[in-house]
C-alpha positions in Angstrom: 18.6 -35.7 3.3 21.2 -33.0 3.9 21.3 -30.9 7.0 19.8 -27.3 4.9 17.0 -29.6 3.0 16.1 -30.7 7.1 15.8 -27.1 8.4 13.8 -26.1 5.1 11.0 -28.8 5.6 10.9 -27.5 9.1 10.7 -24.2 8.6 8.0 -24.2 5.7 5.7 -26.8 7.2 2.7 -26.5 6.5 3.9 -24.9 2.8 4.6 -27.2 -0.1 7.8 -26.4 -2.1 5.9 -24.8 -4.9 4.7 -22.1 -2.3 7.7 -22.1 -0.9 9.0 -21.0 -4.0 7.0 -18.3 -4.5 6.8 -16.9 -1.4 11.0 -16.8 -1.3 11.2 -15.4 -4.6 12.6 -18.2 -6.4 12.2 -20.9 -9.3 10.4 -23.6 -7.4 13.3 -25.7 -9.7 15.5 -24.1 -7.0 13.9 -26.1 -4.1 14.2 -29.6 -6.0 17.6 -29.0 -6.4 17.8 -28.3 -2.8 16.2 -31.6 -1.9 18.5 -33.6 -3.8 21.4 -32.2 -2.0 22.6 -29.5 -4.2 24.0 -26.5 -1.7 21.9 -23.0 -1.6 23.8 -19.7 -2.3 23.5 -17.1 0.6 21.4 -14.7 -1.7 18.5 -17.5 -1.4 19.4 -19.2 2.0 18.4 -15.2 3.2 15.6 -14.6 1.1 14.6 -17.9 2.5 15.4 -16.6 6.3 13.6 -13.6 5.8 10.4 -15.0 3.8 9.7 -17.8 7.1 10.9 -15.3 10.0 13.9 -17.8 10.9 17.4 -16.8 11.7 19.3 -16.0 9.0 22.2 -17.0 11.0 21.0 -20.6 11.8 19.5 -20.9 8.3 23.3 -19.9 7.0 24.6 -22.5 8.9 22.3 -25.0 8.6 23.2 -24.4 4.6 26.9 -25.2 5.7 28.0 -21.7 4.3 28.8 -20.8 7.8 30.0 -22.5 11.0 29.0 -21.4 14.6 32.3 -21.2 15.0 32.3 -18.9 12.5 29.9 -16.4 14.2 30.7 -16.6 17.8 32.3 -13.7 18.0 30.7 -10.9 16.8 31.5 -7.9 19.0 33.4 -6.8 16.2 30.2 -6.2 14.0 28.9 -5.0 16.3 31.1 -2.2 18.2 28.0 -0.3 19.3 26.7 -2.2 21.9 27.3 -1.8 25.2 27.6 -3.8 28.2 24.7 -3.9 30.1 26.5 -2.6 33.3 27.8 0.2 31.3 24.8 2.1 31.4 24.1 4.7 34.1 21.6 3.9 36.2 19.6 6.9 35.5 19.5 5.5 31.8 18.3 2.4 33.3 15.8 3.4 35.3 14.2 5.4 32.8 14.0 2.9 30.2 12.5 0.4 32.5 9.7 3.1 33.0 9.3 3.4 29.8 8.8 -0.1 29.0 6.6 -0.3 31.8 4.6 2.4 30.4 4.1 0.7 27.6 3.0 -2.9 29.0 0.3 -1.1 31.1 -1.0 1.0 28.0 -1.1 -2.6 26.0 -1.9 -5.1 28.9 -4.0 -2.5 31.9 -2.8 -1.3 34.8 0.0 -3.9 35.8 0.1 -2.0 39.5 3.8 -1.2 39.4 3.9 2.7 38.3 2.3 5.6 40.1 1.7 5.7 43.6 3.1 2.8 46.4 -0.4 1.9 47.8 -0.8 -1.5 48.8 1.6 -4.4 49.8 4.6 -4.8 47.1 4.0 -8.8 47.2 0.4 -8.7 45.9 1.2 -5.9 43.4 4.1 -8.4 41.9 1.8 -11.2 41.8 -0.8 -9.2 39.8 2.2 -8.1 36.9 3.0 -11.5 37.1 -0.6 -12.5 36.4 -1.5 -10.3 34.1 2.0 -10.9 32.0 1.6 -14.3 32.2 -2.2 -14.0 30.4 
């Protein structure tokens, strides 16, 4: 079996072709040609990424239509992003706040934001607890 019908049996389990099919948008004609070895076009191999949440990256390469040497370098593509280090630590800071914000108001009071009662050990140990959960 080739490398692309591999990563499409894993990645539909437990779906049968036929649903597959549907569910990608495709003739389910399309996935028997796949299994005897006949190479996807990138249309379907991201239709296929995006119906079973996988990578369309990965499911691009697994196809063989990319390489990973192909997409290791991406900064490129991506000129937007910036370096973790970059940002001010006032930027930082807030965002972490933020985010904290949000666990507590999803997961309870986590005992890291408002006041600094108690010892800072068994506070950590409580977000720890209650993230792990």
């Amino acid at each position: 079996m080739s490398r692309w019908w591999n990563f499409v049996v894993g990645a539909i389990s437990p779906d049968t072709s036929s649903m597959a099919a549907q569910k990608i948008g495709v003739n389910p004609a399309t996935l028997t040609r796949w299994k005897q070895g006949t190479p996807p076009d990138a249309p379907h191999v991201v239709a296929f990424a995006r119906a079973y949440q996988v990578s369309s990256i990965k499911a691009l390469i697994a196809a063989g239509i990319l390489t990973a040497d192909d997409v290791s370098d991406v900064s490129d593509v991506c000129p937007n992003e910036i370096a973790l280090a970059d940002i001010p630590l006032g930027e930082l800071l807030a965002e972490l706040r933020t985010r904290l914000e949000e666990a507590e108001a999803a997961f309870g009071d986590l005992g890291v934001l408002g006041s600094a009662k108690g010892d800072k050990r068994v506070r950590g140990e409580k977000v720890k607890r209650r993230l792990i959960r």
